[in-house]
C-alpha positions, 0 to 999 in steps of 0.5 A: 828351594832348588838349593836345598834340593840340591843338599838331598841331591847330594846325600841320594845320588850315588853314581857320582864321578870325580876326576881332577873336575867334578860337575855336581847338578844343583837339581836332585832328580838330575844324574851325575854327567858321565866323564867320557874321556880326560886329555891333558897336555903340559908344556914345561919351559925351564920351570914355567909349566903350562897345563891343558885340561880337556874332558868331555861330559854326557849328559844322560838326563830328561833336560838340560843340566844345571850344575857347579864345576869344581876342579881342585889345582896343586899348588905354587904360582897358579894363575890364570885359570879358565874355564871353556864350555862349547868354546864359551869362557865362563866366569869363576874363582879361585878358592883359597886352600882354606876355603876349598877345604872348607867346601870339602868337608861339607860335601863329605859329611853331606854326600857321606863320602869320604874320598873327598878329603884327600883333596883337603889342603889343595886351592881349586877352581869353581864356576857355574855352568849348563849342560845341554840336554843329551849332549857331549860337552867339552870342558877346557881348563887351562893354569900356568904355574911356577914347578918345583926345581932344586939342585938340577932336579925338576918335578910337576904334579897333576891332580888325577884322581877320579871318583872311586865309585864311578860307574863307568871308566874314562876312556881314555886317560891321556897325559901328555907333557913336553919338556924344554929344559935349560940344560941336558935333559938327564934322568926321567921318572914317575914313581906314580904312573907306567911313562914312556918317554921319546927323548929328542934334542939334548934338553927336549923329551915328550913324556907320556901316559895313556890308558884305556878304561881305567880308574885312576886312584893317584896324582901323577907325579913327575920328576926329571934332572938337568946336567951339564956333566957326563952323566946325570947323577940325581937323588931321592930320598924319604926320610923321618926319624933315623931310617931314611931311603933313596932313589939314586938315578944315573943318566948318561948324557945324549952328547959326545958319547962313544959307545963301546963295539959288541959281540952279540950270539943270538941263541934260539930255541928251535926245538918242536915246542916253537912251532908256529907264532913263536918261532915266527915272531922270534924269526921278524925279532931276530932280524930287527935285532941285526938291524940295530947292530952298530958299524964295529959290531961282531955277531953269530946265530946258533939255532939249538934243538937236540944239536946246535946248528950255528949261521958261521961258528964265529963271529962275522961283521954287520956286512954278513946280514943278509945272509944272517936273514936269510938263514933266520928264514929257513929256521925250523921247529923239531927235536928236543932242547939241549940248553947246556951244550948251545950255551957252551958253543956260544960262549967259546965264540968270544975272545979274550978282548976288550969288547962287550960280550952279550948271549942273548937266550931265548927258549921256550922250555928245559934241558930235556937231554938229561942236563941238570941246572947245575951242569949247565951252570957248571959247564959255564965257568972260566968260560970268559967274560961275557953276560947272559940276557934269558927269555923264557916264552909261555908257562913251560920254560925253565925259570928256575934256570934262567933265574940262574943263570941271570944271577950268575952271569946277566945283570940278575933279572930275566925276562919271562913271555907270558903270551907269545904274542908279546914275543917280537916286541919284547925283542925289539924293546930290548935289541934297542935298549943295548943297541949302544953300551957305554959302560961294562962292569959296573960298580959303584960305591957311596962314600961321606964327604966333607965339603968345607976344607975343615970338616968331620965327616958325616955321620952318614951310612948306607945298607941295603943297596939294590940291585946288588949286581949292577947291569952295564950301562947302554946310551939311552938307559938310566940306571936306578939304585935304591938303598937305605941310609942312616944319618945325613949329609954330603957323600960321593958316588964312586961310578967305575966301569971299564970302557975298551978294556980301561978302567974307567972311574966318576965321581958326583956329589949328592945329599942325604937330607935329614928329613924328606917326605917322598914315600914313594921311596921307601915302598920302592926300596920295600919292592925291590927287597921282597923280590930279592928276597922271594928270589932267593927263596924259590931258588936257594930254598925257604928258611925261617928267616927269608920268610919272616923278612918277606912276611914283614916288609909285604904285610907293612907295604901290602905288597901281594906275596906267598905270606901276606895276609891280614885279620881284622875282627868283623862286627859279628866280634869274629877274626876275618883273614885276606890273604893277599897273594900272588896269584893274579899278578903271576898269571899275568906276566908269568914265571910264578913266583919267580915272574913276580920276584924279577918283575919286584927286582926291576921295578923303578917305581910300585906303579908295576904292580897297581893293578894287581893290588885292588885291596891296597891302597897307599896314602902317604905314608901309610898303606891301607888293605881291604880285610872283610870290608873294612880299610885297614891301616897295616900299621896297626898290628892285631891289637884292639881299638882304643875307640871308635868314631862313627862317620860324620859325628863330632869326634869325626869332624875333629879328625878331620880338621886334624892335619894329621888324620885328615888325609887318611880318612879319605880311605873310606867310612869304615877304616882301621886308623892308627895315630899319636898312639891310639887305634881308631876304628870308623864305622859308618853313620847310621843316621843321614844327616841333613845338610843346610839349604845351598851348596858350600861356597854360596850364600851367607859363608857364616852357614858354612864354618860349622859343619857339625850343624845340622839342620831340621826339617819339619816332619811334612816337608820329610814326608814329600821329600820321600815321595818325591824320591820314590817317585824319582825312582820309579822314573829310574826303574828303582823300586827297592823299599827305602830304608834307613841305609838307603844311601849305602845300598845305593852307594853299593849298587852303583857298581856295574861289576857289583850288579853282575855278582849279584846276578851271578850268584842268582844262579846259586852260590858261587867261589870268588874263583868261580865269579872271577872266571865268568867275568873276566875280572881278577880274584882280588877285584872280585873279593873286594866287591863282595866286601861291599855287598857284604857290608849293606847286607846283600851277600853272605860268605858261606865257610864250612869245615871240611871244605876248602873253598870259601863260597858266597850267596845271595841274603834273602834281602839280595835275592828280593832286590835283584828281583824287584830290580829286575 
């Protein structure tokens, strides 16, 4: 009986988590344990890795919780996995990827979840265990696997995805991992997830990843190279069929390098506009940067208003600054800003020589002294050999213009301040990044080869190659190219750049594979392009084709720009359109549409702007978008389904036990999927169906092979069933009228954020705008949610003509929810 019990637990409860470990109580009327906090901490020698995972779990419940653990492990070379509860080690097993998936699919079609599946394909660990009434329970799992090495490219995965629909974020997300390679320890990348890496000894780093309140939707992924040579020089790549892409990473090694003396002119903005914590914070900014000034290094100051008011007028040694500091000091804000003529005194400060000539522009808005952005430009030329590094701080600065002069004269990509607060570390970061120039004037070039005396070339080409000006190398930095490629095979790249006034050339060979499935790639190239594209559309203007280009590559990746937008047809049989914009990502790092185009241009990875695409999700290949609450695959265009398949039918079992739907379906129960040719709608079960009496994985394993069977239950035990639920949701302060779709209202308003919209939109209709304000929560956030509420009937969208916000409001079935739910 409590095992059956245990099958109702699953299809009623709702406020569910699912991390990388899942605790799933065996007793209905018990809650889901919350997942407080999630450490993990890795330790790689060579290519034995060893992974520590430690969460804590609360249990809020009346009594003490009975429950069965499941944790899902990647695979290859896994062993020796434990479980430690309150420093007790459990007893468990390792369930074989056919058998866990088994287990998977039962609790989707069960629970009528469809997240789960993504996990389908994976071995996982399982084991029963207690959690104490009211307490905090640590839960340790250690692995050791073999990871994946080849051709001095190394990588390491960690499952972490938790529960879409959990109630509370994990706070907080920490991922640890340290790195002793055999060798030079060369590039360092996560496609997945924003790292920052403290690199030490030749073969050691410390990579980590930490966030607070957040809701991972990916498995972090890590890759990394070993060189013995100059520089590391890895590739990437995603291939199928006859377009392929690539990740080209350059490292320079850590040993035997010399870098290159530098001529630095600080220039800073001191009109009246500065006054107060900007010209404060670019004041400490300013003196760090003298301080990361090498031995053999020139530098100058010049302050610029309505005039410019310089530290020498030339270029002094690093014994000069104290008195630099001390003039940094005494720096006031006042007057207007003449950006031309304090460009053009510091370029004049450099000489015809061999150094490295850097500008370093920091203003907080435009030439008010009646320049024009193509004077200033103008005024720049035959002025030498020197590069522009642009700071824009706050909303008023000139991004067209910095824009600018980045393309003309810098490495392309200008850095915009949207908080001023941010402004001294911003500096710094930077200051440190060019504290050591290795190469100047890069240029490379990629070449087929033949690597056997008698051979033909391949046949192997490259397009599309980003970024197209390609920034000076600096110790420490590694240089990321991406590109299209057509064909396979060996090629060279050709690495030249000049080193004290000599030309300086490298060569490295790589592979083009004919096939590859890292799908990162291709959507990282895709990033880069749209934001060459949207750059050169703000500052060139727009043309049919420009737009077109954009509109293609953001609606295929979901990329959010000025021109994305989806329709799909709700089930009233009307057109729904979701545009997807730029709006919360732009007012988050600022510049507009040229802030985003830049942060697009420099993006390593499409981890940069995750959290500005909510209603996008990626998996695998494909990419998804949330339009009128239905999850669109957006390679299917505007054409009809071919047929629907209603969640948890036998049509649907059959997808999932198709290799190649089953991963998709993980997007959710009401989804737009194409496939082998055909469209395939899924719409939610309007039955619930019945589970058998335990959970996967125990008791007769005959039970569990067929999961379209269904069990049934005798009209009376239904009856105490129900009672028994409503009973239980008395206890839980629910009294909301059980209905067929009971799981799906649950499932709706599990959400914190959902329930502030409905009791936001008991004041009166609101605009998504206007909810996003009061919450503090973004534009697309707060669609998508509205979606869901949408779906089981809780809230209307309200589109007049002649109005041109789109509002929404409480159903009479919201407004009689939100009242008995008090």
């Amino acid at each position: 009986m409590r095992m059956r019990f245990a099958i109702i637990a699953l299809l009623l409860l709702v406020s569910c988590i699912r991390a990388d470990g899942v605790i799933i109580p065996h007793h209905p009327e018990d809650p889901y344990p919350l997942i407080l906090n999630h450490y993990v901490t890795v330790t790689i020698n060579d290519t034995y890795a060893f992974t520590r995972v430690e969460q804590e779990f609360k249990n809020d419940g009346y009594r003490d919780l009975e429950g069965t653990y499941i944790f899902p492990v990647p695979g290859g070379g896994i062993r020796d996995v434990k479980l430690i509860v309150d420093g007790k080690t459990l007893e468990g097993r390792l369930l074989g990827s056919e058998e866990a998936k088994k287990t998977y699919q039962q609790y989707v079609i069960e629970r009528k979840d469809a997240s789960l599946l993504e996990y389908v394909g994976r071995d996982a660990f399982s084991s029963s265990l207690v959690l104490p009434r009211g307490k905090v329970v640590k839960v340790v799992i250690t692995y050791e696997q073999i990871i994946g090495s080849s051709g001095g490219t190394y990588s390491y995965m960690y499952p972490l995805s938790p529960e879409r629909y959990s109630t509370k974020p994990i706070d907080p997300v920490n991922i640890t991992v340290n790195i002793n390679a055999p060798g030079n320890l060369g590039f360092i990348y996560s496609p997945t997830h924003n790292i920052t890496v403290q690199r030490e000894e030749e073969g050691k780093a410390t990579v980590m990843y930490y966030e607070e309140k957040v809701l991972p939707d990916r498995d972090f992924q890590l890759y990394y190279g070993v060189s013995d040579r100059e520089y590391d020089v890895k590739l990437l790549a995603q291939k199928s069929g006859d377009s392929g892409y690539f990740l080209l990473f350059v490292y320079p090694s850590l040993v035997n390098q010399s870098s290159l003396p530098k001529d630095v002119v600080f220039l800073i903005d001191t009109s009246g506009s500065m006054e107060g914590v900007k010209i404060e914070q670019a004041q400490r900014a300013l003196k760090y940067g003298i301080d990361k000034l090498n031995g053999a290094d020139r530098f100058d100051l010049i302050a610029f208003s309505s005039s410019q008011k310089a530290f020498s007028g030339k270029l002094e040694g690093v014994s000069s600054s104290q008195e630099a500091k001390t003039f940094i000091d005494n720096l006031v804000a006042e007057g207007s800003t003449n950006i031309q003529d304090s460009l053009s005194v510091a370029a004049a400060e450099f000489q015809n020589d061999s150094r490295v000539h850097i500008i370093v522009l920091l203003t907080d808005g435009r030439d008010t002294t009646g320049h024009s952005r193509g004077d200033i430009l103008k005024s720049l030329e035959s002025k030498g050999d020197f590069k522009i590094f642009a700071f824009g701080v706050g909303d008023d600065a000139d991004f067209e213009l910095l824009g600018k002069l980045a393309n003309e004269f810098g490495d392309g990509i200008p850095t915009y301040i949207k908080n001023e607060a941010e402004l001294e570390v911003t500096l710094k970061s930077f200051y440190d990044r060019i504290a050591a120039p290795l190469l100047s004037n890069v240029q490379l070039s990629i070449t087929p080869t033949c690597l056997s005396q008698v051979c033909v070339p391949p046949e192997l080409s490259t397009s599309d190659i980003l970024p197209r000006r390609m920034p000076d190398i600096f110790l420490g930095t590694q240089l990321v190219i991406t590109g299209k490629y057509s064909g396979s095979g060996a090629a060279t790249i050709h690495l030249k750049g000049s080193v004290g006034g000599t030309q300086k050339e490298l060569s490295y060979i790589v592979n083009f594979p004919q096939a590859s499935s890292n799908s990162f790639v291709e959507r990282t190239w895709a990033l880069r392009k749209v934001g060459y594209l949207l750059d050169q559309i703000t500052l060139d203007g727009e043309t049919p084709e420009l737009k077109q280009q954009v509109t293609e590559l953001a609606t295929k990746y979901g990329i959010p720009t000025p021109y994305t937008s989806y329709i799909v047809i709700s089930p009233e049989g009307t057109p729904v359109r979701r545009d997807v914009g730029i709006m919360p990502m732009a007012a988050s790092i600022g510049g507009g549409t040229l802030g985003v185009a830049n942060a697009y241009k420099a993006a390593e990875s499409t981890a940069s702007v995750t959290p500005y695409v909510q209603e996008t999700k990626t998996i695998g290949e494909k990419t998804f978008v949330s339009v009128g609450g239905v999850w669109k695959d957006t390679s299917c265009g505007e054409d009809q389904p071919t047929r629907t398949v209603s969640f948890g039918s036998q049509e649907y079992l059959n997808l999932i036990n198709n290799p190649q739907t089953a991963n998709y379906l993980s997007v959710g129960s009401n989804a737009l999927l194409c496939n082998a040719g055909e469209m395939i709608k899924i719409i939610p079960s309007t039955l619930t169906p019945s589970g058998p009496s335990q959970p996967p994985g125990e008791g007769n394993a005959g039970e569990n092979q067929n999961l379209s069977q269904l069990w049934v239950i005798p009209v009376s035990v239904v009856a105490v069933l129900l009672a028994l639920f409503i009973v239980l949701s008395i206890v839980k302060k629910y009294s909301f009228q059980r209905e067929e779709d009971d799981s799906e209202l649950y499932r709706a308003l599990s959400s914190e954020t959902r329930m502030q919209i409905l009791n936001t939109l008991m004041e009166g209709e609101r605009t998504p705008t206007d909810i996003s304000s009061k919450l503090n929560k973004s534009k697309a956030t707060i669609v998508e949610h509205l979606d869901k509420l949408r779906e089981v009937d809780l809230v209307e969208k309200i589109e007049v003509d002649g109005r041109k916000w789109v509002f929404y409001k409480l159903t009479p079935r919201g407004k009689s929810i939100i009242k008995k739910g008090g």
